[in-house]
N, C-alpha and C positions, 0 to 999 in steps of 0.2 A: 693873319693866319686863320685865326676864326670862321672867318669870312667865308673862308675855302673849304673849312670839314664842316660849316653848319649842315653842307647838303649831305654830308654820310649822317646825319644824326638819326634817321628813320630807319637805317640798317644796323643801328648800333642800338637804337632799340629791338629790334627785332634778334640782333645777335644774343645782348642780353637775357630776353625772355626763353630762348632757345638753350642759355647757356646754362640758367639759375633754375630751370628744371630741371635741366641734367643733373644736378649738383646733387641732388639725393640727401645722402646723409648729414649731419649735423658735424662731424668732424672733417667732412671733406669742404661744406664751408667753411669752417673755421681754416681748413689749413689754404684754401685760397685765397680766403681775405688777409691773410697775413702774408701769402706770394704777393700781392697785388699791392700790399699796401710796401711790404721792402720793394718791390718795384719804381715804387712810388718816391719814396726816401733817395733810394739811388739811383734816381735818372732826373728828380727836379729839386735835390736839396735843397727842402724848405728850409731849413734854417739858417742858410748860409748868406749873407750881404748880399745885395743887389747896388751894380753904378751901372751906368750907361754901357760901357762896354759889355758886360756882365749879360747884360739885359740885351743886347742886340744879338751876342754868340746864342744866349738861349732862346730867343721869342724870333728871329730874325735871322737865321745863319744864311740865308741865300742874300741880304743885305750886305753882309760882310764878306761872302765872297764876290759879289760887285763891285766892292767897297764905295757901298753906298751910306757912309755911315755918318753921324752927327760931329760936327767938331770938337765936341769933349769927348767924345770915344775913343780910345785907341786901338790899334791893329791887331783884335782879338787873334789868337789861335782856334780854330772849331776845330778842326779834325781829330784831337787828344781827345775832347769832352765828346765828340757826338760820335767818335769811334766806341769809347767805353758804351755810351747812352745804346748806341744798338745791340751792340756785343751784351750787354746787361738784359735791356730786352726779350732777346732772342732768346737766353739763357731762360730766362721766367718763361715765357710763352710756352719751352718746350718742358717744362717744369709741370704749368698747368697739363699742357698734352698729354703727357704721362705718367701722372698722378694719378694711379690707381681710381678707378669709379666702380664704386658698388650700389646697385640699387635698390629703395627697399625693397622690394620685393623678389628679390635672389636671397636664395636659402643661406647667403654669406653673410647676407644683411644680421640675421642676429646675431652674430659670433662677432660681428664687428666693433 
């Protein structure tokens, strides 16, 4: 999968640089790093076991709807996990969208 977003990688620096200007205040990144990072938490539970199975639903789901999958794997379900995984997404994304922006130099900015 890698393979396939390395070529957005030059627009996701650019979106980046576009984005973390915008960011202004010192509280509005805080409250984004903390969207981003429970984004983070609940769409690739770090802490949770990794088997073969596990690892093909999440790195690999168009594998497992081929069922192109290793002989110790078994017959994951994706559609539970990558139904929540979008739905969670989408929810942040529109999180960030709407997260109030002030910037410094609006007379809101000191009251802020």
């Amino acid at each position: 999968m890698w393979r396939y977003l390395a070529y957005l990688l030059p627009a996701v620096v650019v979106l980046f640089a576009v984005t973390a200007r915008e960011i202004g205040l010192p509280r509005r990144r805080l409250a984004a790093a903390l969207i981003i990072c429970a984004a983070t938490v609940m769409t690739q539970r770090p802490f949770q076991a990794i088997d073969m199975t596990a690892y093909f639903r999440d790195w690999f789901p168009y594998y497992v709807q081929l069922q192109r999958l290793p002989p110790e794997a078994t017959d994951p379900e994706i559609w539970p996990l990558w139904a929540w995984r979008f739905l969670a997404a989408a929810g942040l994304w529109w999180l960030l969208a709407v997260f109030p922006t002030v910037s410094p130099t609006s007379p809101d900015a000191h009251h802020a």
